[in-house]
ZAZATOR-704881 format. One record per residue: residue number from 0; chain; residue in one letter; x negated, y, z negated of N, C-alpha, C in turn. Coordinates in pm, whole numbers, plus 50000, padded with zeros to 5 digits. Example, Ala and Ser with C-alpha at 12.3 -4.5 7.8 and 13.67 -1.06 7.14 Angstrom:
  resi  chain  resn     nx     ny     nz    cax    cay    caz     cx     cy     cz
     0      A     a  48681  49431  49220  48770  49550  49220  48680  49670  49220
     1      A     s  48715  49775  49292  48633  49894  49286  48710  50003  49213
END
This chain:
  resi  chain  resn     nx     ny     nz    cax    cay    caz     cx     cy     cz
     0      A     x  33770  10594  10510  33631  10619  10534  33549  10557  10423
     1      A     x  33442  10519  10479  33347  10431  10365  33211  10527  10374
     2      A     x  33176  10505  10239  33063  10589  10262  32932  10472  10206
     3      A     x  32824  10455  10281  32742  10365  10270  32600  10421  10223
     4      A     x  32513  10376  10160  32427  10443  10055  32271  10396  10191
     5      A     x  32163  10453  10182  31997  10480  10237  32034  10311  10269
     6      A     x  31990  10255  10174  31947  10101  10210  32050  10030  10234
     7      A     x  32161  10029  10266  32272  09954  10298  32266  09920  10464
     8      A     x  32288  09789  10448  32319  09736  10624  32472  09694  10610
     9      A     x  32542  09776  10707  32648  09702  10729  32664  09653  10890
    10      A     x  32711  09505  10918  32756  09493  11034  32872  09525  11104
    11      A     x  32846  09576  11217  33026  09590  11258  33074  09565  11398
    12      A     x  33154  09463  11364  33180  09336  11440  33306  09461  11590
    13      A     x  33269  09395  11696  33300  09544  11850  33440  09418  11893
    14      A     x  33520  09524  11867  33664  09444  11944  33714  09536  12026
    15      A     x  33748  09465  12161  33829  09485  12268  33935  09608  12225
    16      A     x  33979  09658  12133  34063  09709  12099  34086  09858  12204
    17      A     x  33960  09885  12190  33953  10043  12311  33984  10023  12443
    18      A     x  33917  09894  12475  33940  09890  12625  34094  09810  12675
    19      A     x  34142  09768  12570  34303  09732  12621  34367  09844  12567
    20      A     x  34375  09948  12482  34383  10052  12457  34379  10168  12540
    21      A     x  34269  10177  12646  34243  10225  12747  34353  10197  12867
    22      A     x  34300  10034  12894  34375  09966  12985  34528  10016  13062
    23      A     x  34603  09995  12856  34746  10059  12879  34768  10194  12980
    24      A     x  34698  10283  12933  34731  10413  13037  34662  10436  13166
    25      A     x  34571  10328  13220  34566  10358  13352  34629  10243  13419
    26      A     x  34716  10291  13537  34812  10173  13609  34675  10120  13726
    27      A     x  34675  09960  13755  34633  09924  13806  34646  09952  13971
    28      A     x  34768  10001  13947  34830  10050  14128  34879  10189  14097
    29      A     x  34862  10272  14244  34895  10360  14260  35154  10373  14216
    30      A     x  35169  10442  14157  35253  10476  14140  35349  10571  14209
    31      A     x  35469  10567  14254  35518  10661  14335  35634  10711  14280
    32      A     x  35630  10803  14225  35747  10838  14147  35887  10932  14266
    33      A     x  35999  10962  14245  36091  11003  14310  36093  11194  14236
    34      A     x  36110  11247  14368  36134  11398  14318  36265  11406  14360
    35      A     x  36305  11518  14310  36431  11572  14376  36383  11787  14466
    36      A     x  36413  11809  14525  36380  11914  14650  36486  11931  14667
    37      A     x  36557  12096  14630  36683  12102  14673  36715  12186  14824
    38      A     x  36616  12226  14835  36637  12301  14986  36534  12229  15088
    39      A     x  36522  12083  15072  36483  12031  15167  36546  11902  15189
    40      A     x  36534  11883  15390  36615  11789  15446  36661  11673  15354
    41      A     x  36565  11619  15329  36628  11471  15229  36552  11506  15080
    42      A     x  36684  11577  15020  36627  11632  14886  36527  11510  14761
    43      A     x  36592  11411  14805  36536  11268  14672  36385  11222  14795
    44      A     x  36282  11288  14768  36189  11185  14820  36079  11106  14708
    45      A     x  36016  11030  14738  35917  10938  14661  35791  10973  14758
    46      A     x  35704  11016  14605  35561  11085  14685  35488  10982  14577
    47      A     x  35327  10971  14622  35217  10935  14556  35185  11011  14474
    48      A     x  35140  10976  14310  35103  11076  14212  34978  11148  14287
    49      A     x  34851  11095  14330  34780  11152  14378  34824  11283  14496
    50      A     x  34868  11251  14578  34932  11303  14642  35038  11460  14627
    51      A     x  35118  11421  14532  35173  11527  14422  35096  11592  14374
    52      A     x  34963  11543  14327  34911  11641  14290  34811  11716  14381
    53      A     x  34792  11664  14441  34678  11783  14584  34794  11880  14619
    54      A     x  34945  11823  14677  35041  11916  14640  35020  12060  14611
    55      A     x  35063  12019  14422  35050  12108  14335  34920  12235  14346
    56      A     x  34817  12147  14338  34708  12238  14378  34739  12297  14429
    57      A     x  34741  12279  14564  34764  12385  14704  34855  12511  14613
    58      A     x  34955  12446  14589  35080  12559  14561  35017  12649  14418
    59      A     x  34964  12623  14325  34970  12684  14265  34804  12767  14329
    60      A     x  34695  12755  14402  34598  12787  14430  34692  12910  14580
    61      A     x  34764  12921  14621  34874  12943  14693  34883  13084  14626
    62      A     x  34980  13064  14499  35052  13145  14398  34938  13223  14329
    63      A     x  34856  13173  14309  34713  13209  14275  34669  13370  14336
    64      A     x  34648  13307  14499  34569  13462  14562  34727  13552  14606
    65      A     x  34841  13502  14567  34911  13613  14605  34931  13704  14485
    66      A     x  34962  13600  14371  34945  13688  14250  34838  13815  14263
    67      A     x  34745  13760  14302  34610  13861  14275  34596  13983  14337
    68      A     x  34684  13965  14463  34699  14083  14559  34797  14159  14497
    69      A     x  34867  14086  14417  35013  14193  14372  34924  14300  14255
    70      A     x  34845  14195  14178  34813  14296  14058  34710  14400  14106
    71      A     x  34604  14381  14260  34509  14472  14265  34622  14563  14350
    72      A     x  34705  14541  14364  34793  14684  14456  34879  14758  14346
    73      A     x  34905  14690  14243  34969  14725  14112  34868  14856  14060
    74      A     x  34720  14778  14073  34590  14850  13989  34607  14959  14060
    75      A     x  34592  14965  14217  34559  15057  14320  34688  15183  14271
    76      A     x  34829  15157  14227  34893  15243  14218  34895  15321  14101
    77      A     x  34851  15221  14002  34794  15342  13889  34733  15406  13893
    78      A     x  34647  15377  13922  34500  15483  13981  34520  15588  14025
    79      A     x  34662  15653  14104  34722  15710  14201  34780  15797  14130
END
C-alpha cells in the first residue's frame, strides 16, 4: 500500500487483468457435468448445471415446507 500526500497526482495505468481474471471462471458454454443416482433407472446421468440447480431448489424448497410442518406439530405437542 502506498500512501500519497493532498497534492500528489498519481497516474494509474487500467490493465485487462480483472476481466481475464473474471473471464477464467465463467465458461463460455453451458457445462454438463455427470451425477451418479443410486435408486434410479440409469444411475450415471449428465444434467445441465443450470438445470441441477432449479433441481436443487425444488428439493430443498420441498424439504423446506415439510420440515416446517414437522416443527409446528412438534410446537403443537408441547403445548399439550
Amino acid at each position: 500500500m502506498r500512501v500519497i500526500g493532498k497534492n500528489e497526482t498519481v497516474q494509474v495505468e487500467a490493465t485487462a487483468t480483472s476481466e481475464t481474471f473474471r473471464g477464467s471462471f465463467v465458461p463460455s458454454e453451458s457445462v454438463s457435468h455427470t451425477s451418479y443416482h443410486e435408486l434410479s433407472d440409469k444411475p450415471v446421468q449428465e444434467v445441465d448445471e443450470i438445470n441441477q440447480l432449479h433441481t436443487n431448489l425444488e428439493l430443498l424448497y420441498s424439504m423446506k415446507t415439510r420440515f416446517s410442518f414437522v416443527m409446528r406439530e412438534v410446537r403443537y405437542l408441547l403445548k399439550a
